[in-house]
LUMPAVO-170678 format. One record per residue: x, y, z of N, C-alpha, C in turn; residue number from 1; residue in three letters. Coordinates in steps of 0.02 Angstrom, whole numbers, m for minus. Each point is the difference from the previous one (the first is absolute). Example, Ala and Ser with C-alpha at 12.3 -4.5 7.8 and 13.67 -1.06 7.14 Angstrom:
+--------+---------+--------+---------+----------+--------+--------+---------+--------+------+------+
! n_east ! n_north !   n_up ! ca_east ! ca_north !  ca_up ! c_east ! c_north !   c_up ! resi ! resn !
+--------+---------+--------+---------+----------+--------+--------+---------+--------+------+------+
!    660 !    m284 !    390 !     m45 !       59 !      0 !     45 !      60 !      0 !    1 !  ala !
!    m18 !      53 !    m36 !      42 !       59 !      3 !    m39 !      55 !     37 !    2 !  ser !
+--------+---------+--------+---------+----------+--------+--------+---------+--------+------+------+
This chain:
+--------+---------+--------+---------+----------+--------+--------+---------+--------+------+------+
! n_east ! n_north !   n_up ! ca_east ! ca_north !  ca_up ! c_east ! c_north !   c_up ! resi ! resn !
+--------+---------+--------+---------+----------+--------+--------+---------+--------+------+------+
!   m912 !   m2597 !    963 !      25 !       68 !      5 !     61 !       7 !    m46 !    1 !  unk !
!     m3 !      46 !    m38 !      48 !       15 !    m65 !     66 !      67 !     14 !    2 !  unk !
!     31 !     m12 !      7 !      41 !      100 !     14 !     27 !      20 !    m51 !    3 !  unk !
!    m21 !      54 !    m55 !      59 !       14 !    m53 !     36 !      83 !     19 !    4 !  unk !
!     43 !      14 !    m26 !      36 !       78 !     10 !    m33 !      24 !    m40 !    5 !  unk !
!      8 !      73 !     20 !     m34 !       21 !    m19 !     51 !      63 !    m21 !    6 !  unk !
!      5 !      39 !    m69 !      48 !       49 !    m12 !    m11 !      65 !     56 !    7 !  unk !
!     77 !      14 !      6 !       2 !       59 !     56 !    m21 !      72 !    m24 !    8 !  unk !
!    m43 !       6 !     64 !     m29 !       59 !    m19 !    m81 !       8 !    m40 !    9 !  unk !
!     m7 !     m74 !    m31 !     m58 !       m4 !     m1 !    m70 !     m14 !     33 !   10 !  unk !
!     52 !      m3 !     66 !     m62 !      m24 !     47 !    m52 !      95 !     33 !   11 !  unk !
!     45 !      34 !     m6 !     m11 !       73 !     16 !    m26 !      43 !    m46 !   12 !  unk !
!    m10 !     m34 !    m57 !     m39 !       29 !    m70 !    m70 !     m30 !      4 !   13 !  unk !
!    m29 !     m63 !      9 !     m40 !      m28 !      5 !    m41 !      18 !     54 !   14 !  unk !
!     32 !      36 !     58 !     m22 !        5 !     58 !    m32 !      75 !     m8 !   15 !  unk !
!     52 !      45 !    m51 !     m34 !       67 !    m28 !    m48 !       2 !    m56 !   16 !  unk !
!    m23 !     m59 !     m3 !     m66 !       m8 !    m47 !    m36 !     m43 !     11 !   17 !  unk !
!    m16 !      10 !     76 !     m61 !      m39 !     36 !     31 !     m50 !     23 !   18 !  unk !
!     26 !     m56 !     21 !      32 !      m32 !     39 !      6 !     m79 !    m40 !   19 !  unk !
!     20 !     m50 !     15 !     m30 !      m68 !    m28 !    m74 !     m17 !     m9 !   20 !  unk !
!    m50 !      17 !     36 !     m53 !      m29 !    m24 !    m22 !      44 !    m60 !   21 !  unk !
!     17 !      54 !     m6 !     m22 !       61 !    m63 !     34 !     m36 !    m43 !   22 !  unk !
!     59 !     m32 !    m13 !      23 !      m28 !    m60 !    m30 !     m62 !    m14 !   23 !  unk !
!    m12 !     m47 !     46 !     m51 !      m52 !      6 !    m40 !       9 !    m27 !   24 !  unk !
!    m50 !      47 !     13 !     m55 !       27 !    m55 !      0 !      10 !    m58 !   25 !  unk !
!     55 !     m12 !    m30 !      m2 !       28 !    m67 !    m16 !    m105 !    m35 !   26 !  unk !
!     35 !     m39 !     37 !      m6 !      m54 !    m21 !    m48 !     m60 !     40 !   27 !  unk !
!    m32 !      13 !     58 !     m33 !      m34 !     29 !    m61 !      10 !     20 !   28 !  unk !
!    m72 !     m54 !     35 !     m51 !       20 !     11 !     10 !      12 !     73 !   29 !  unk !
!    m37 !      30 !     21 !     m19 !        6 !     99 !     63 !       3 !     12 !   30 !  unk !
!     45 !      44 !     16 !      42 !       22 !     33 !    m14 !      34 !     66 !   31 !  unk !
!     19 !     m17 !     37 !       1 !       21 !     62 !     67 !      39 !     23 !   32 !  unk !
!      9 !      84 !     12 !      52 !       m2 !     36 !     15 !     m18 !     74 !   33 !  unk !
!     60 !     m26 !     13 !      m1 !      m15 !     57 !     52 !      62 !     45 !   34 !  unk !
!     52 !       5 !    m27 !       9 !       71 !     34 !     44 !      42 !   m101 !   35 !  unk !
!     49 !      38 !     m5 !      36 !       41 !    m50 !     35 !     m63 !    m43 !   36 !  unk !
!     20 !     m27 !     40 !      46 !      m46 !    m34 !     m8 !     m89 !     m4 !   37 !  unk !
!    m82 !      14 !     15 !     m22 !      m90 !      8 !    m67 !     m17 !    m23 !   38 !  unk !
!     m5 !     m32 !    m31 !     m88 !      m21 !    m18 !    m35 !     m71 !      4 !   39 !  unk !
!    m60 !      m1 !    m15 !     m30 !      m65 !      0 !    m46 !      m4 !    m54 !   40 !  unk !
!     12 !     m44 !    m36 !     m52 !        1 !    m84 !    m17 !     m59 !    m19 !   41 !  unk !
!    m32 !     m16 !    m46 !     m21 !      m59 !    m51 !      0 !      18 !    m51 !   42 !  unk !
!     m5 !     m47 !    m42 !       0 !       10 !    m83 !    m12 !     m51 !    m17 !   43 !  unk !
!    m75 !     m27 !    m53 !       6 !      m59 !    m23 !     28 !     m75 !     43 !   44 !  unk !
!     33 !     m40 !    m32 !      48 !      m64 !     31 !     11 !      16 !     70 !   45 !  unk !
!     46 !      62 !     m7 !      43 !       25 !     52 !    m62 !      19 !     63 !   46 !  unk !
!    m20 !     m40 !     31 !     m46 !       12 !     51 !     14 !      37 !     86 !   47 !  unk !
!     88 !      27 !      0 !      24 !       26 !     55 !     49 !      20 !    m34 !   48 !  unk !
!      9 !      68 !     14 !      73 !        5 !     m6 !     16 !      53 !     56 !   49 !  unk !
!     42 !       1 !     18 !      28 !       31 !     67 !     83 !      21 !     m5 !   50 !  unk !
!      7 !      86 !    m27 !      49 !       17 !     m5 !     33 !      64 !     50 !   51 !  unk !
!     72 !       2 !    m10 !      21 !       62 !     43 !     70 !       7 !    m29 !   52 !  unk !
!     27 !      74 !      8 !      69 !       12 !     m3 !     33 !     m12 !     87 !   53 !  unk !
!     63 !     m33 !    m20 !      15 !      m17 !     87 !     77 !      m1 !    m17 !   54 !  unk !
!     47 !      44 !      6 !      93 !        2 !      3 !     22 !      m5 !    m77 !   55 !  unk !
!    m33 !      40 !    m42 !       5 !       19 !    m59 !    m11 !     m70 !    m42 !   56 !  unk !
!    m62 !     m39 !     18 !     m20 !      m69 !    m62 !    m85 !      12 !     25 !   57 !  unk !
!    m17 !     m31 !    m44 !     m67 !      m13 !    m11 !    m37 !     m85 !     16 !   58 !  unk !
!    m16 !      20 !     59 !     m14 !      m67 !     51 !    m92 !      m7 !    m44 !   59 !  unk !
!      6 !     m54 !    m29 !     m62 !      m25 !    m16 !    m34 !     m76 !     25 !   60 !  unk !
!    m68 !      m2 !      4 !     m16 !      m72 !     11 !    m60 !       7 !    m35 !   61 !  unk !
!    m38 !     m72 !    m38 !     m35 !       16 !    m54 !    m28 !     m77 !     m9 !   62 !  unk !
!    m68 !      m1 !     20 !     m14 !      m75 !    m21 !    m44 !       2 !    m65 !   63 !  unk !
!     20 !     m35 !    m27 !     m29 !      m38 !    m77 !    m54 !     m50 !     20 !   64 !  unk !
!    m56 !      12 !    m53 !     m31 !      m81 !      7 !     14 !      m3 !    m91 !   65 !  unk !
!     14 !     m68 !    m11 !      m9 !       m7 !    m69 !    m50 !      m7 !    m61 !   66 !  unk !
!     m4 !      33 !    m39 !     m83 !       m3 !    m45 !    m29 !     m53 !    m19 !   67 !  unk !
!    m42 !     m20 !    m37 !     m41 !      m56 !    m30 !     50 !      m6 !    m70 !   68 !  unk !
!     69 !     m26 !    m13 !      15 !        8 !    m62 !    m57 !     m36 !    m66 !   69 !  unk !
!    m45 !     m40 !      9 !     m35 !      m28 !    m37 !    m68 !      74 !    m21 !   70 !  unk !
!      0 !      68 !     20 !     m42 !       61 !     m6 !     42 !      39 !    m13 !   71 !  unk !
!     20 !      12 !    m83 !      24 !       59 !    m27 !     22 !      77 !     28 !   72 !  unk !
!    m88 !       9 !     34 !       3 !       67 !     19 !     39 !       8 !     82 !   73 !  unk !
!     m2 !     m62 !     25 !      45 !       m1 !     53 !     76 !      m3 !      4 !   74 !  unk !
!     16 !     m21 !    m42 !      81 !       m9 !    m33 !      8 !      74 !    m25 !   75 !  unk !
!    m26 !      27 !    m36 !       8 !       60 !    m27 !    m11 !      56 !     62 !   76 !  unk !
!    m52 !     m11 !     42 !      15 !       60 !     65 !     60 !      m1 !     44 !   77 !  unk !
!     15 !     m78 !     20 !      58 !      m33 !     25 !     49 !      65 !    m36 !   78 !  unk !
!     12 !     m42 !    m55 !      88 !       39 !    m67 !    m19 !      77 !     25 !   79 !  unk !
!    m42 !      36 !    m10 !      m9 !       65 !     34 !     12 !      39 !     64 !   80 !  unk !
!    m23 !     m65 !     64 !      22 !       21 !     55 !     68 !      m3 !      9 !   81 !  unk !
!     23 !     m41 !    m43 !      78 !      m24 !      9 !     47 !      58 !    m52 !   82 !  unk !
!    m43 !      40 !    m41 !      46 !       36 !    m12 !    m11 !      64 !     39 !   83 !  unk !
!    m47 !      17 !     47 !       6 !       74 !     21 !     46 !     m32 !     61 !   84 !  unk !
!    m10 !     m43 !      2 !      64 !        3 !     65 !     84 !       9 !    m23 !   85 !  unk !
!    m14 !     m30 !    m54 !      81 !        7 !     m1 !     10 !      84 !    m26 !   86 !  unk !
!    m43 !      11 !    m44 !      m5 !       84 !    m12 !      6 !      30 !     97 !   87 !  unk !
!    m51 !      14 !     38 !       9 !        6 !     74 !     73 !      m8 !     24 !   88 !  unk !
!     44 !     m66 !    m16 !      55 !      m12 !     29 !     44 !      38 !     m5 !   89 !  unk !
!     m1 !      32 !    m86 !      45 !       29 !    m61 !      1 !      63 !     43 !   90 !  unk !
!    m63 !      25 !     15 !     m14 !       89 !     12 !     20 !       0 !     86 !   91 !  unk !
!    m16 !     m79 !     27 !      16 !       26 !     72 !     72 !     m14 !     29 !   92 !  unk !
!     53 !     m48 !    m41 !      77 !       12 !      8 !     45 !      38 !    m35 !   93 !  unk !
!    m43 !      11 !    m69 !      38 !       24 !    m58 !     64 !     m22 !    m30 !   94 !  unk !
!    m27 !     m84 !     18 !      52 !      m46 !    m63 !    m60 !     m41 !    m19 !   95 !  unk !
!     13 !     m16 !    m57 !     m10 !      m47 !    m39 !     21 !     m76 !     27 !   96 !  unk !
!    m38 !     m53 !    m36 !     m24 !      m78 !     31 !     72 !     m18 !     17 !   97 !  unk !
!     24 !      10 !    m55 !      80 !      m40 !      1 !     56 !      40 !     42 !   98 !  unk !
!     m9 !      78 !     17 !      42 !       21 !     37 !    m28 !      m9 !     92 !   99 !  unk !
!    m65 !     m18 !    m32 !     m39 !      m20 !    104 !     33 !     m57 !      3 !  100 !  unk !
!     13 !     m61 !    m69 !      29 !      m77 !     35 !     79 !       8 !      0 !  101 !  unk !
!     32 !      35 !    m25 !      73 !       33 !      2 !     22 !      16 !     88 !  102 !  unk !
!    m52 !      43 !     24 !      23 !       29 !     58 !    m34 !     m39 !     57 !  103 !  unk !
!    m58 !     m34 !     m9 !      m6 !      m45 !     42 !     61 !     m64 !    m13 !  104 !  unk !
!     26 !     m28 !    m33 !      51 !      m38 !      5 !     73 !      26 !     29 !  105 !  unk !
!     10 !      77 !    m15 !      51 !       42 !     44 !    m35 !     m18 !     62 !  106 !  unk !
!    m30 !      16 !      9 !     m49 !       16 !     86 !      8 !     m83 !     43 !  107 !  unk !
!     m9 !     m71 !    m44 !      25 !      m50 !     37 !     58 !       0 !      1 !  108 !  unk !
!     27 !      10 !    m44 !      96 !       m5 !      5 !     28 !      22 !     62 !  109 !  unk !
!    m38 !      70 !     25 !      50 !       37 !     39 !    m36 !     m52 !     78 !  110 !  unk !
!    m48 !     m24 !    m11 !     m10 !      m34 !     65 !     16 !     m57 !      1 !  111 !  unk !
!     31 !     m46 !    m48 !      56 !      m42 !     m7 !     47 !      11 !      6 !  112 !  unk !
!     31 !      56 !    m18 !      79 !       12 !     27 !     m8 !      11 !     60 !  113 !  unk !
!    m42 !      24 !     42 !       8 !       13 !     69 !      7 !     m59 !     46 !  114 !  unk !
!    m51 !     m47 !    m36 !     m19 !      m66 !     37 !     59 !     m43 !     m4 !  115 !  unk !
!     31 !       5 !    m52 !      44 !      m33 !     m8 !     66 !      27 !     39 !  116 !  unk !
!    m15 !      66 !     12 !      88 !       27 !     45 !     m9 !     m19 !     76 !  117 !  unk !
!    m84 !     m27 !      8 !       2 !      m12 !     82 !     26 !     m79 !      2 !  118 !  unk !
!    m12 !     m38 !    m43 !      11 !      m67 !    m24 !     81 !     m14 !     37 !  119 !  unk !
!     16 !      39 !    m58 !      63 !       m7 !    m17 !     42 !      42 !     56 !  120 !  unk !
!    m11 !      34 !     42 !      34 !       36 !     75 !    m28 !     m67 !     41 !  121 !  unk !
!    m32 !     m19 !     28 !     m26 !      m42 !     41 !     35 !     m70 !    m10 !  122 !  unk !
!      9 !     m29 !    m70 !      55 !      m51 !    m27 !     66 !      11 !     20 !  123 !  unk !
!     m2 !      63 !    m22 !      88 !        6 !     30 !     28 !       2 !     79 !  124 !  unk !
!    m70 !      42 !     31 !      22 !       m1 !     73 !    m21 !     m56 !     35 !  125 !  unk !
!    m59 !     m49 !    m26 !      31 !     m104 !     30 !     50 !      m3 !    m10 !  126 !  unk !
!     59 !      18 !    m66 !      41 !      m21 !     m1 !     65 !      17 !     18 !  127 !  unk !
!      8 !      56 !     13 !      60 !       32 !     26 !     m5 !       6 !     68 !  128 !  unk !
!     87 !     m18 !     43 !     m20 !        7 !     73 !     50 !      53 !      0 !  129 !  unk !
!     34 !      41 !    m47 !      34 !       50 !     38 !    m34 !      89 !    m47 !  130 !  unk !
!    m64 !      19 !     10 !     m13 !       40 !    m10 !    m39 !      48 !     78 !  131 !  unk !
!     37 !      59 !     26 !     m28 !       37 !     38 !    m77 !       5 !     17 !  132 !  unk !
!     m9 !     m16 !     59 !     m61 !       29 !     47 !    m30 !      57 !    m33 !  133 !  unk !
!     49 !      65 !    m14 !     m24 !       54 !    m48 !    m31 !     m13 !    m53 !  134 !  unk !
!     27 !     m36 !    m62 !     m10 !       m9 !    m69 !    m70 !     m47 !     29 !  135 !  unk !
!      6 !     m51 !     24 !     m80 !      m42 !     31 !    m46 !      31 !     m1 !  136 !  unk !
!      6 !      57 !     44 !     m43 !       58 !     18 !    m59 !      36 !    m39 !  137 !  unk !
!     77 !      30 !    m48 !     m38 !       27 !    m47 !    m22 !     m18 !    m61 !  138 !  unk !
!     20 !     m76 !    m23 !     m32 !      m40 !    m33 !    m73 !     m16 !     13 !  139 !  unk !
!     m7 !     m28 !     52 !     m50 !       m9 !     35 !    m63 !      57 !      3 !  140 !  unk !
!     19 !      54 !     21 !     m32 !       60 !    m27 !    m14 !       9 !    m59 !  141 !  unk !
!     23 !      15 !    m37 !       8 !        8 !    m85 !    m65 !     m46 !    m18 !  142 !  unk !
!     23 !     m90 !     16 !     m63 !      m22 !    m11 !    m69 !      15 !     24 !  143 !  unk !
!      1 !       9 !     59 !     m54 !       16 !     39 !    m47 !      64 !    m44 !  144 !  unk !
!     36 !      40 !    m20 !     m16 !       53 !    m55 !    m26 !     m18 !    m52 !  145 !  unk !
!     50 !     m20 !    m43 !     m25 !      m43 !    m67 !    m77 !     m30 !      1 !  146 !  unk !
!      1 !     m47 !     62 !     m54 !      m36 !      5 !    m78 !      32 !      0 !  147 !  unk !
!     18 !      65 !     43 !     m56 !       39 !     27 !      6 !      34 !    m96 !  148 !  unk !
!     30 !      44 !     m2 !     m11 !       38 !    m72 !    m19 !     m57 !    m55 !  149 !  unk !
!     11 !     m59 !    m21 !     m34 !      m61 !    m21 !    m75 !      m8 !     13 !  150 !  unk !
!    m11 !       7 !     64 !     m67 !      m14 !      2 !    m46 !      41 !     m4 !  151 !  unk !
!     23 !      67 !      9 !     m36 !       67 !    m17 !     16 !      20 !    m78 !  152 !  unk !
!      1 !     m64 !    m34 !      23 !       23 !    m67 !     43 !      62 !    m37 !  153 !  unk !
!     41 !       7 !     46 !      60 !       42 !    m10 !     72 !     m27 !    m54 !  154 !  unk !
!    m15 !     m46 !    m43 !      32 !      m24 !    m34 !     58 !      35 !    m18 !  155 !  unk !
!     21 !      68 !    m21 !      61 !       35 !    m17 !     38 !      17 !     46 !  156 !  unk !
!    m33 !      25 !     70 !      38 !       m4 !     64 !     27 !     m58 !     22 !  157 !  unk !
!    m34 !     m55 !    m24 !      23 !      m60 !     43 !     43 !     m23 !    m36 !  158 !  unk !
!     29 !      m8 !    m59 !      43 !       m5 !    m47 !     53 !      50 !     25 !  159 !  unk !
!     25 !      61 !     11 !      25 !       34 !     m2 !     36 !     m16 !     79 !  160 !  unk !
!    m34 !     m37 !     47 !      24 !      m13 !     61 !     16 !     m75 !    m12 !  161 !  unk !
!    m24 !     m22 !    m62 !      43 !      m71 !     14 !     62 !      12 !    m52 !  162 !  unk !
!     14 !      46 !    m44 !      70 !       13 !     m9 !     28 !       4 !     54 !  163 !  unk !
!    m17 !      61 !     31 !      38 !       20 !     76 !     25 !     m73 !     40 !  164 !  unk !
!    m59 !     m35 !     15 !      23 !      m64 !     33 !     62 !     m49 !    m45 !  165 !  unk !
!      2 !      m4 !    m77 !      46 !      m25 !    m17 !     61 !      12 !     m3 !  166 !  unk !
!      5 !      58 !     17 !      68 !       46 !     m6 !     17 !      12 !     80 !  167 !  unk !
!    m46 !     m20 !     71 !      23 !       m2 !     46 !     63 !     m92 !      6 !  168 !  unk !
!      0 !     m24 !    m36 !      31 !      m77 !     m9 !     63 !      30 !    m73 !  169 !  unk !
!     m3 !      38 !    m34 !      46 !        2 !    m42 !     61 !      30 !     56 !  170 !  unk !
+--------+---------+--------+---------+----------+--------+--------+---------+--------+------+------+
């Protein structure tokens, strides 16, 4: 399962010209919609693909089998399926290859800084014995947050509460 962003506001344009699987169609075989904003298709290689818009990114899953590289015409349908997808990717986030690996590397960062502010609160409070019941509290909370927005792939919220948690210790 892959997640890229997807530019704002483009998810509500796509949706006013038939939804994700209508754009799917322009690059895939057997599309299936599954509801406005989710589909189910194949193409060539790509023998599943299973997409949706979900908190403004583009939640994909997509199995490959690999071609006969020793059969020309299979290598060459392969290079084809592999470019309507990335064309598909282009039209369904509206960045380009290098700005999807740009913001997916923003997108781990911010769930490293988070991970790392629970780290690093939890280090400090083994180690300190004169910090308030209060400040515990709401440390403790804060993480409890982080953790949950982490796992619901909330990456910018959870960053934004593990500042909060670092600045509850400054």
């Amino acid at each position: 399962m892959e997640r890229f962003d997807v530019k704002r506001g483009l998810i509500k344009e796509i949706e006013k010209s038939g939804g994700l699987s209508e754009l799917a169609r322009k690059f895939f075989d057997n599309v299936e919609m599954i509801s406005e904003d989710s589909f189910h298709g194949s193409h060539g290689i790509m023998t599943s693909i299973d997409a949706r818009f979900e908190g403004g990114a583009l939640i994909v899953d997509v199995t490959n089998i690999p071609p006969n590289f020793e059969n020309p015409d299979e290598v060459k349908a392969a290079m084809d399926a592999r470019k309507r997808w990335t064309n598909f990717l282009d039209e369904s986030t509206g960045y380009n290859a290098k700005q999807r690996g740009d913001k997916a590397k923003e997108w781990a960062k911010k769930a490293s800084k988070a991970k790392s502010a629970i780290s690093a609160a939890t280090h400090f409070m083994s180690m300190s014995e004169s910090l308030s019941a209060e400040v515990v509290t709401k440390a403790n909370e804060l993480i409890s947050e982080i953790e949950m927005l982490l796992e619901s792939n909330e990456n910018t919220k959870a960053a934004s509460r593990g500042e909060k948690l670092n600045k509850l210790f400054n």
